[in-house]
C-alpha positions as CSV (number, residue, x, y, z in Angstrom):
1,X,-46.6,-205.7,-62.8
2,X,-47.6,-206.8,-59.2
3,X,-46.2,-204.1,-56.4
4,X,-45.4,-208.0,-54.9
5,X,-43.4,-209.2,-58.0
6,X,-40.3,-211.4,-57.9
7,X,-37.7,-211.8,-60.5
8,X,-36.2,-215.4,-59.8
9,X,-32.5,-215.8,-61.8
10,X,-31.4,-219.3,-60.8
11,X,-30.5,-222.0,-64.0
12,X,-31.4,-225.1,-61.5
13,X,-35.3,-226.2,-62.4
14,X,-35.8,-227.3,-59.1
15,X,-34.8,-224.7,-57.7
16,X,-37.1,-221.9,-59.5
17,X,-39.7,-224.3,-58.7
18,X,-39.4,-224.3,-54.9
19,X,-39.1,-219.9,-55.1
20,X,-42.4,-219.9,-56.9
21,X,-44.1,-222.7,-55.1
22,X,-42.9,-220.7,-52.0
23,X,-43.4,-217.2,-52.9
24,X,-46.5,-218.0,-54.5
25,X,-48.4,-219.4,-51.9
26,X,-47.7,-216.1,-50.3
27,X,-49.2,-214.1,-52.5
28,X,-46.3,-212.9,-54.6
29,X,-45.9,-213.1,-58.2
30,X,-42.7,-215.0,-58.9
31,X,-41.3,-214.2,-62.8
32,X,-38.7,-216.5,-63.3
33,X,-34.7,-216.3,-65.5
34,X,-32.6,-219.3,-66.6
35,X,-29.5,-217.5,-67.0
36,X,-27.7,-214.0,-66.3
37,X,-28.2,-212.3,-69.2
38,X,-32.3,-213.5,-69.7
39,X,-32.1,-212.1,-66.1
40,X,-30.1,-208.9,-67.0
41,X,-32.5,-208.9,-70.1
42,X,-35.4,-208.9,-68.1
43,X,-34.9,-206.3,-65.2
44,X,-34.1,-204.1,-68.1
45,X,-37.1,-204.5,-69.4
46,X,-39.4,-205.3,-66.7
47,X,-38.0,-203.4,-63.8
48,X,-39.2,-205.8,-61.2
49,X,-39.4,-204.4,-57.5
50,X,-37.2,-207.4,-56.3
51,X,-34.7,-209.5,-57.5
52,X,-33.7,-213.0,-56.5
53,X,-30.1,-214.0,-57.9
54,X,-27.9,-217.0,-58.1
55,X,-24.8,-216.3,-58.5
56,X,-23.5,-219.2,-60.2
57,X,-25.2,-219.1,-63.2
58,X,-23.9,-219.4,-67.0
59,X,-23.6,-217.1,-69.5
60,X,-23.2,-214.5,-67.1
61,X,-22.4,-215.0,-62.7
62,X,-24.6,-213.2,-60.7
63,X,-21.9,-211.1,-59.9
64,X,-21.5,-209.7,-63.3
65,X,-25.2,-209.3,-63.4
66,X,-25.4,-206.9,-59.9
67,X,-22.4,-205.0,-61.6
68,X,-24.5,-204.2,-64.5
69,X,-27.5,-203.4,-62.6
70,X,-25.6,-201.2,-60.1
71,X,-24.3,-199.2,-63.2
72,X,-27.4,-198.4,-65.0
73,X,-29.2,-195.3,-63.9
74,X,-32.5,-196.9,-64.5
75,X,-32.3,-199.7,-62.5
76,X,-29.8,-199.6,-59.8
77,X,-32.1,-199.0,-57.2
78,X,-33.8,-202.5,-57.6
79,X,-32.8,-205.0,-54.2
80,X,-30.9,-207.5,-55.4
81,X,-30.9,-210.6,-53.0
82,X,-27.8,-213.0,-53.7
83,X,-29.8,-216.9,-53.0
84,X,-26.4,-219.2,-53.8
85,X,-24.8,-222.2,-52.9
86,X,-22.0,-220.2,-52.0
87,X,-21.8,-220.4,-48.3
88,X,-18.2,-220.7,-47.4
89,X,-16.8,-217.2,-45.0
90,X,-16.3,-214.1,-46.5
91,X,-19.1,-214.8,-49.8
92,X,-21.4,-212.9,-48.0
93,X,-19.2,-209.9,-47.8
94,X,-18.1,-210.9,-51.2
95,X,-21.9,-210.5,-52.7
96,X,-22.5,-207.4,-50.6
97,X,-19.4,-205.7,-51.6
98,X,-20.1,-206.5,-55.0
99,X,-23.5,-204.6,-54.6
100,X,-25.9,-207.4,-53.7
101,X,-28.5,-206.0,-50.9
102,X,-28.6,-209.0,-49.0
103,X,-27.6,-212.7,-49.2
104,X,-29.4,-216.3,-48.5
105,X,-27.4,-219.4,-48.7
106,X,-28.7,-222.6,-50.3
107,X,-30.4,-225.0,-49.6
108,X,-33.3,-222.7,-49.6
109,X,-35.1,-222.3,-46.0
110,X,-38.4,-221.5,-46.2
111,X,-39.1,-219.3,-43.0
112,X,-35.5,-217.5,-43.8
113,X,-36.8,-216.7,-47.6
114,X,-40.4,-215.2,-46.6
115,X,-38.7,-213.2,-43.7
116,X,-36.0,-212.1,-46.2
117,X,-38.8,-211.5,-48.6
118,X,-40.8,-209.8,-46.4
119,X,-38.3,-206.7,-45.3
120,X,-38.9,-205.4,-48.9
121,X,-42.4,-206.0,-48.9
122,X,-43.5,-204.4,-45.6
123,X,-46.8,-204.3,-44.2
């Protein structure tokens, strides 16, 4: 796997889309989840070095999904980026109390997501 690798979890289309469009034309390699527990599924198994996460996703929120990571010895060290269309005060505390790294609110921005992006990727 890419040292540049991005695990997108987000059930909207268009939304994946616009990550990988993004992300990709940057030079990262964008692997992409429909759901929480493909997500969960797939950072098991992949142990991506960064992880994009919706929060309101089916199956299983996002914030299940940082719970589960955070409490696995094997993968709790991954960044985990809350990107959610929750942007009302206090979520952000709310994601990063429940063990998000960082948060981006929706609709996506594109200089915000490469600078966000970028502070686990230096250099």
């Amino acid at each position: 796997m890419s040292e540049k690798t991005v695990l997108c979890i987000e059930d909207n289309f268009h939304n994946r889309l616009l990550v990988n469009r993004i992300l990709s034309s940057h030079g990262y390699t964008v692997i992409e989840a429909k759901d929480g527990v493909e997500g969960l599924e797939m950072i098991r198994s992949l142990k991506p070095p960064l992880v994009l996460l919706d929060i309101d996703l089916p199956g299983m929120d996002g914030i299940e999904v940082v719970g589960h990571i955070r409490a696995d010895d094997l993968i709790r060290d991954i960044p985990v980026i809350a990107l959610t269309a929750s942007a009302m005060q206090g979520d952000r505390e709310r994601f990063l109390h429940a063990g998000c790294d960082d948060y981006l609110s929706k609709p996506i921005q594109v200089t915000q997501l490469l600078d966000m992006i970028a502070r686990y990727y230096p250099g």
